[in-house]
C-alpha positions in Angstrom: 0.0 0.0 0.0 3.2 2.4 1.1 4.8 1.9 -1.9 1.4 2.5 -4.1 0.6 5.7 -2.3 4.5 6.9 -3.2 4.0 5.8 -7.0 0.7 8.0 -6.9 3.3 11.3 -5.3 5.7 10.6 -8.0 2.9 11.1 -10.8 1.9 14.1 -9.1 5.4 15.5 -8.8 5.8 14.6 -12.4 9.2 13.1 -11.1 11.5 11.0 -13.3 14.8 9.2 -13.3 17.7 11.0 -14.8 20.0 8.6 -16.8 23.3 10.8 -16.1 26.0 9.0 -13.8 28.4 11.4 -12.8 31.7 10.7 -10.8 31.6 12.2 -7.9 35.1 11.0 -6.2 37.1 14.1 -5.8 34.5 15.6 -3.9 35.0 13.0 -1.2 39.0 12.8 -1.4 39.4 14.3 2.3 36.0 13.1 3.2 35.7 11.9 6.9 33.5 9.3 6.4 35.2 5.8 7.1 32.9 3.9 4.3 33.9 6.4 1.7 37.6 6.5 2.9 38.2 2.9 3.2 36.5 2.6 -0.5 38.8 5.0 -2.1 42.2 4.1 -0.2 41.3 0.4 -2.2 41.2 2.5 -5.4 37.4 2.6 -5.4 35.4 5.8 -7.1 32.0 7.3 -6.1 29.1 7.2 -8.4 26.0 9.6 -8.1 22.8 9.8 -10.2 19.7 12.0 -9.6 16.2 11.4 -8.9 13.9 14.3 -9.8 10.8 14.7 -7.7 12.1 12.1 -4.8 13.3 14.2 -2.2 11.6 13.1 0.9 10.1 10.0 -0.9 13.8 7.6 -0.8 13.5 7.8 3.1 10.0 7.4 3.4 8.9 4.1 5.6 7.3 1.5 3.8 7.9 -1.2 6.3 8.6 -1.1 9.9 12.5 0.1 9.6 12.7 -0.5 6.1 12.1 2.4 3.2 12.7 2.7 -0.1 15.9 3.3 0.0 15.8 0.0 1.5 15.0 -1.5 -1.5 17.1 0.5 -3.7 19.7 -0.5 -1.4 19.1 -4.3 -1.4 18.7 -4.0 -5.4 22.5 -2.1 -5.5 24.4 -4.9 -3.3 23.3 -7.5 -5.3 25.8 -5.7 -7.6 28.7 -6.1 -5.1 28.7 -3.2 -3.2 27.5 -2.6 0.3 24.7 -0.4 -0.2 24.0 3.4 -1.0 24.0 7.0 0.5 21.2 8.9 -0.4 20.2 12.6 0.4 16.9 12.0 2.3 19.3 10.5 5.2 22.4 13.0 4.4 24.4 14.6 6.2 25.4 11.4 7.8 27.5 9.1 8.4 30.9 10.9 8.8 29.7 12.6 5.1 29.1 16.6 5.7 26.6 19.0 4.7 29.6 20.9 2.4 30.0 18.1 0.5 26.4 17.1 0.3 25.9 20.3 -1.6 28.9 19.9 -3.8 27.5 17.4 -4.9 24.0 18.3 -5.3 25.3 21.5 -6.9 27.2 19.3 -9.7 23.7 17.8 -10.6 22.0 21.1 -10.5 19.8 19.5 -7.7 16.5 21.1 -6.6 15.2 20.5 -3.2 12.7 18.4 -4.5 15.1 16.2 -5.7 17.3 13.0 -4.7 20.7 12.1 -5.5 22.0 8.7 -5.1 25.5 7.4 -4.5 27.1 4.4 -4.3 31.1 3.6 -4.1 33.3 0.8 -4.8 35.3 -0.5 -7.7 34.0 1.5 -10.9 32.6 -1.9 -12.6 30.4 -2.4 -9.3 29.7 0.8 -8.7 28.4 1.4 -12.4 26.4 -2.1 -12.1 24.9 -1.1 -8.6 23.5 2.2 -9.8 22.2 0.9 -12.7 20.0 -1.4 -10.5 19.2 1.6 -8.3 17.7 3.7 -11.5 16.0 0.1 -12.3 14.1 -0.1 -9.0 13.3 3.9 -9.1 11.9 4.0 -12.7 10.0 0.7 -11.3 8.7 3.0 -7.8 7.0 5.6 -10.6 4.6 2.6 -12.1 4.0 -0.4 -10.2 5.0 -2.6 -7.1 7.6 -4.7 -9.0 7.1 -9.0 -9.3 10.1 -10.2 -7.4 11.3 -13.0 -5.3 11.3 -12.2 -1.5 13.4 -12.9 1.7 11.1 -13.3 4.8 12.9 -11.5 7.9 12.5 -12.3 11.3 10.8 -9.4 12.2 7.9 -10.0 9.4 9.3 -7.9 7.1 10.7 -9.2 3.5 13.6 -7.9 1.4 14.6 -8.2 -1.8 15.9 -11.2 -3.1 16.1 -12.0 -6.5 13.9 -11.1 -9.6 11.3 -13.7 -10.7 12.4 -16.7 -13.5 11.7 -15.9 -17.0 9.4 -17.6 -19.2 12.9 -20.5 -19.8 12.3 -22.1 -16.0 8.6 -22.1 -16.6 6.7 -25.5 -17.6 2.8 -26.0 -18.5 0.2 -26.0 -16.2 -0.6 -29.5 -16.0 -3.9 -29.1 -14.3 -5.1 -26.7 -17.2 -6.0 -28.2 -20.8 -4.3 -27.2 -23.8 -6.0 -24.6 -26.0 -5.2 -24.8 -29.4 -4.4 -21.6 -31.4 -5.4 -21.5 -35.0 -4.7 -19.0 -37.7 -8.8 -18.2 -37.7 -8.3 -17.3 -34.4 -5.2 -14.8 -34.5 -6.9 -13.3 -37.9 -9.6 -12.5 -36.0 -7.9 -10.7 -33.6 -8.3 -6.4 -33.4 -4.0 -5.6 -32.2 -3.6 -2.3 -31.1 -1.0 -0.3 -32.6 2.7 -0.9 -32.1 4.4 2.4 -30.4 6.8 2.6 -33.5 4.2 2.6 -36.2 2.3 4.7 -34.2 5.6 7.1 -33.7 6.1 6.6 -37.8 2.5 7.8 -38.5 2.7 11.0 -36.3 5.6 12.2 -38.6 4.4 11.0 -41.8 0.6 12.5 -40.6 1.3 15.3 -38.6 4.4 16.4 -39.9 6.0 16.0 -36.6 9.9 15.9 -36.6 11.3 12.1 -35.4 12.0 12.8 -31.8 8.4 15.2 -31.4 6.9 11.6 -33.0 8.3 9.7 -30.5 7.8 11.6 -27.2 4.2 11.8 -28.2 3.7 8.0 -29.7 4.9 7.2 -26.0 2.6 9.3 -24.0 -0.6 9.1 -22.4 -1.9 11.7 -24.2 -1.6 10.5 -27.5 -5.3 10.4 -27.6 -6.2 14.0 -27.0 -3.4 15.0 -29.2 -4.7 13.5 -31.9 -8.8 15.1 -30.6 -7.1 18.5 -30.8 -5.9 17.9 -34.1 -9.4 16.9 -35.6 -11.0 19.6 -33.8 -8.6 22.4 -34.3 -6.5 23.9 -37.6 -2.8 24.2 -35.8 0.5 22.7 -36.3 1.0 19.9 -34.4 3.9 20.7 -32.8 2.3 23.6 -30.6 -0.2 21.0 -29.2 3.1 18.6 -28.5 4.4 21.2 -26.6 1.4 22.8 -25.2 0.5 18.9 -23.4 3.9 17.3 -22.8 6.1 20.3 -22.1 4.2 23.3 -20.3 2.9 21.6 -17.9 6.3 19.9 -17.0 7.7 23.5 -16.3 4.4 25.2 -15.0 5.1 22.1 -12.5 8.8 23.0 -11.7 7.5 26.2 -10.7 4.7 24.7 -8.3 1.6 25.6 -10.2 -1.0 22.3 -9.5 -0.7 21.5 -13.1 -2.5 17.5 -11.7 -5.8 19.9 -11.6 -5.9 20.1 -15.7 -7.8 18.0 -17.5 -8.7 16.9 -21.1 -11.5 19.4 -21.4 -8.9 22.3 -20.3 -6.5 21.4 -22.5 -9.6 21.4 -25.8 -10.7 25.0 -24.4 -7.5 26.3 -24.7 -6.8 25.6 -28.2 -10.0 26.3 -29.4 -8.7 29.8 -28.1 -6.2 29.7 -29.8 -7.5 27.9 -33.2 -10.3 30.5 -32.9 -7.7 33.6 -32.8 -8.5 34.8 -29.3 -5.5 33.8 -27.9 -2.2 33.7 -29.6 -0.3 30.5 -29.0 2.3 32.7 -27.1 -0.1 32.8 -24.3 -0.8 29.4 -23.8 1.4 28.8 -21.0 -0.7 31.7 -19.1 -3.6 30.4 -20.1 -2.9 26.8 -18.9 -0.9 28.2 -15.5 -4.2 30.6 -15.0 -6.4 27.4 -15.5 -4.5 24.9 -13.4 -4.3 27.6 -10.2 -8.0 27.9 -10.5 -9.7 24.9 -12.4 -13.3 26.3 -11.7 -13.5 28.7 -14.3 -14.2 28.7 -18.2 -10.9 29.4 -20.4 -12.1 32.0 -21.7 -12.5 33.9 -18.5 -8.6 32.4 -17.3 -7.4 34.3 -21.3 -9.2 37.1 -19.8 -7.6 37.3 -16.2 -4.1 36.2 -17.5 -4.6 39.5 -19.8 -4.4 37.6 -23.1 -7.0 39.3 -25.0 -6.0 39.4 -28.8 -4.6 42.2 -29.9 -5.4 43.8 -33.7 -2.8 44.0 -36.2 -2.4 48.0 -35.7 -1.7 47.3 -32.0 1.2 45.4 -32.7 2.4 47.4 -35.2 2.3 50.6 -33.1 3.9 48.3 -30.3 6.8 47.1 -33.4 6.9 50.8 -34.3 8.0 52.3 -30.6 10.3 49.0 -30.0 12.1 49.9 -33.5 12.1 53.6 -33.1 13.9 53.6 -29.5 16.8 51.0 -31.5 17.8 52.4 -34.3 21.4 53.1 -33.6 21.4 49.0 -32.8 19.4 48.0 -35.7 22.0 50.2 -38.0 25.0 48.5 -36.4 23.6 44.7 -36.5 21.5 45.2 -40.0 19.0 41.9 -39.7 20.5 40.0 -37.1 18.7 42.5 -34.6 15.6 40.4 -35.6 16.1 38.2 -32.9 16.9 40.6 -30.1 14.0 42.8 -31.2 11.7 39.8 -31.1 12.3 39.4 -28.1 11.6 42.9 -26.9 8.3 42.9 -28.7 6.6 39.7 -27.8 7.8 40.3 -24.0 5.8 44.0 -24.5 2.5 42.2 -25.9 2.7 39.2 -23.5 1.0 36.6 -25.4 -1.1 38.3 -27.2 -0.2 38.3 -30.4 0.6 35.8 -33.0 5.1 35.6 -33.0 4.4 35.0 -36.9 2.5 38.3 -37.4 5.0 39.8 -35.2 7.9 38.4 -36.7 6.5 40.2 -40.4 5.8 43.6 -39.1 9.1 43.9 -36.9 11.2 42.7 -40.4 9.4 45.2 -42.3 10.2 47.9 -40.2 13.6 46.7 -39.6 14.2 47.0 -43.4 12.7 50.5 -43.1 15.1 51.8 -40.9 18.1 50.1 -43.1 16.7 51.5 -46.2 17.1 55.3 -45.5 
């Protein structure tokens, strides 16, 4: 139950596993904890990983005296090493808060996040975090299938994962069912992840790695609704359903309050012209703080009220004329710089396509006399 109750936090916190292993060993080379000493005097390193979203969650309890870091810990001596050090018990054991934030620094660790470390010879150490990011990534979905050791207290541990399909043998006590090609050509399969990834590019025009972040998600579905229900490029609803919400999330806006219907408001707003697609990370951040209310009321209270072609082009106009010493020396490169100025003036409102036109017509303008 423990363990289902800290996948459910980990959805929440949108956490996930970063893949990076980074050695840590110099930051420990005067350390004064024995483990870590005695390790590297026998020419052993120190490996770190981080967990995004865990902090607080690795030391949680899931047994009397045993938390996940437990099991993450059980998972990395199978590997040959004697366990981890995680930051959820840190500083500790002889290891200091200075080199706790060393190393937290050299992950660009926020508090809501973990970082792992395990030391021994590098082969071991490598192996044993490896395991450690298996049984994290397995802490964000399910309780995993695995053999157990029963403890004398009534508590289990790890022991072994469960046999593959080789040490299995027929259920003798079950008959046989014979399979026939009728059968299997009658059957509806659901559609592999890489066709699914191949039709997204070939459909939507998306680029290969857009194709497969969105073949992969849970949200594949409404992607595709938005598409039949609204005239945009694809790769503002990838974005707009995979990626704000991830950062609105970083930030500590409830983005778990949005649903489905929120996300079909918004870009009707936006498919409609009453919201550029600039503003949709307002619009969703205005939505997710306060689910209640209709998206066209958040568009209104975030400000993003579309704005008519002369508005922008007065904004352009006032941008350009205060720059024209810098426009003279960069020529069209101050596009970009420019752009920037502009679309932070109209905050959303306006269309960076429309904006873009205008600003390079004036820009030309200005080079012209």
């Amino acid at each position: 139950m423990r363990l289902l109750e800290i996948r459910d936090e980990l959805k929440e916190r949108l956490a996930y596993v970063d893949d990076t292993v980074k050695d840590v060993t110099e930051i420990f080379a005067k350390t004064g904890s024995k483990v870590l000493a005695r390790s590297l005097k026998a020419g052993g390193v120190v490996l770190a990983c981080r967990l995004a979203g865990f902090a607080g969650l690795v030391g949680r309890e899931i047994q009397p005296q045993r938390r996940l870091g437990s099991e993450m810990s059980d998972r990395a001596k199978r590997a040959g090493v004697g366990g981890i050090f995680h930051t959820d018990e840190l500083p500790a054991y002889g290891v200091t808060a200075e080199e706790v934030a060393a190393v937290r620094l050299l992950f660009g660790a926020s508090d809501n996040d973990a970082v792992i470390m395990v030391t021994g010879p590098r082969d071991r150490a490598e192996k044993a975090l490896s395991a450690v990011q298996v049984r994290a990534r397995e802490a964000m979905a399910c309780v995993p299938e695995e053999t157990r050791r029963a403890l004398p207290d009534g508590c289990s541990e790890y022991m072994r994962p469960l046999p593959g399909s080789a040490r299995m043998y027929p259920e003798t006590d079950v008959p046989s069912v014979a399979i026939t090609g009728e059968m299997l050509a009658g059957l509806s399969l659901p559609e592999l992840f890489a066709d699914r990834s191949e039709r997204f590019v070939r459909q939507y025009g998306l680029s290969v790695e857009q194709a497969r972040v969105m073949a992969a998600s849970a949200n594949y579905p409404l992607f595709e609704d938005i598409l039949k229900a609204c005239s945009l490029p694809a790769s503002i609803v990838v974005r707009a359903i995979e990626t704000i919400p991830i950062e609105l999330a970083r930030e500590g806006v409830p983005v778990t309050n949005l649903t489905e219907q929120h996300y079909k408001d918004c870009f009707a707003l936006v498919s409609s012209g009453n919201v550029a697609k600039e503003g949709l990370a307002a619009l969703l951040r205005v939505l997710a703080e306060r689910p209640q209310i209709a998206a066209s009321d958040a568009a209104a209270e975030a400000g993003l009220s579309g704005v008519d072609e002369g508005e922008v082009t007065r904004a352009v106009q006032a941008i350009v004329a205060d720059k024209v010493d810098f426009i003279r020396s960069k020529g069209e490169r101050a596009s970009g710089p420019l752009m920037g100025l502009v679309m932070k003036e109209l905050r959303g409102k306006a269309d960076g396509g429309v904006v873009s036109a205008i600003l390079n017509k004036e820009i030309q303008n200005i080079l012209s006399q």
